[in-house]
N, C-alpha and C positions, 0 to 999 in steps of 0.2 A: 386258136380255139381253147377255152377255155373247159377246165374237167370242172362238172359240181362237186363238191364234196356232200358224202354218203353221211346223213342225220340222219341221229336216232331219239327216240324217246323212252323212259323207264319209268319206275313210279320204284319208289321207298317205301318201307316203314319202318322206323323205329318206336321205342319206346322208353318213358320216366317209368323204368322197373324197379317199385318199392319189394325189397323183402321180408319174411314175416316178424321180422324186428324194427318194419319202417323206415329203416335205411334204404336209400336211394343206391342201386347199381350201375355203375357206369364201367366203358373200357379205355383202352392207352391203345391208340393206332401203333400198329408196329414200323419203325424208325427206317426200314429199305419201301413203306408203300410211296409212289407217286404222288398220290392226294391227302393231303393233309397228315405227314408224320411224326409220328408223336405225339398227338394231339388226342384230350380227351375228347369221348364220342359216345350219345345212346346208341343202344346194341338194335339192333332191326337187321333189316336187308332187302332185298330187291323181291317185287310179285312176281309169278310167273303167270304166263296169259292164260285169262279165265278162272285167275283164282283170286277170292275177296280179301280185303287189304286183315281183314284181323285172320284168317285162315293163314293168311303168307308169314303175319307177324309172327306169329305163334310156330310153325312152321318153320320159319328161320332160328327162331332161339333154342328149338328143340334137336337141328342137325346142327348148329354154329357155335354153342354154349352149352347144350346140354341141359338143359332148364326146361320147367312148364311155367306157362304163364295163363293168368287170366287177363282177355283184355278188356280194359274199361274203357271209357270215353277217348274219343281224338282229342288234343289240344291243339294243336295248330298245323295249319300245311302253307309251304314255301314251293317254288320253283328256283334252278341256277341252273346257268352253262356250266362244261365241261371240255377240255379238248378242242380249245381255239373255236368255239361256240360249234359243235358238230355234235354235240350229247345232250341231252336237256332232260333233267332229273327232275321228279314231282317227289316229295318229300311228304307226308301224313307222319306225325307224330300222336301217341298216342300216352294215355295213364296207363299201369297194368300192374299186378299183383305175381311173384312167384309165389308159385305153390308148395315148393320146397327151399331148404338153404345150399344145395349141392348142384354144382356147374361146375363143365370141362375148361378150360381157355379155347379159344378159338385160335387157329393159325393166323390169323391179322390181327393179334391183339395182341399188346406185351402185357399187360395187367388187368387183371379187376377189380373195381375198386367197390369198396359201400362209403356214404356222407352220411351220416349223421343229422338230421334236422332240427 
């Protein structure tokens, strides 16, 4: 007999968080995570059930960075597996504005960077 294996489903958001000098903020995954280490990455994070994908965004960069953000427009949404295809991530990316220049690092991040454009 064979076991199913237990899937699940999650939904993302990040965001291209310009700050008010028009620099692009991005972070450096930290080098012990399993998924993608040391890799740059927009800052977002996972919804919680019943809550709207810009309430979560905002949400997340306010307990995970320390930042306020305004969000703008989505720019694109993706899906991927995870976890010998048992995970299945919905990804919303988004435009969005901080409000201020002052942010924590996050415990999964080793840098934050700004790009210039």
């Amino acid at each position: 007999m064979t076991t199913a294996k237990m899937q699940t489903q999650e939904i993302t958001v990040c965001a291209f968080i310009y700050n008010p000098q028009n620099q692009l903020l991005i972070g450096k995954r930290a080098a012990h995570l399993s998924f993608l280490p040391n890799k740059y990455e927009l800052l977002g994070g996972h919804i919680e059930f019943g809550e709207t994908l810009q309430k979560g965004l905002i949400r997340e960069l306010k307990e995970e960075m320390g930042i306020d953000i305004i969000v703008e427009n989505p720019f694109y949404a993706f899906t991927y597996l995870l976890k010998n295809n048992t995970r299945h991530a919905v990804e919303i990316d988004f435009f969005a504005r901080m409000k201020d220049k002052t942010s924590n690092l996050s415990l999964t991040l080793t840098s934050i960077q700004t790009i210039s454009g």
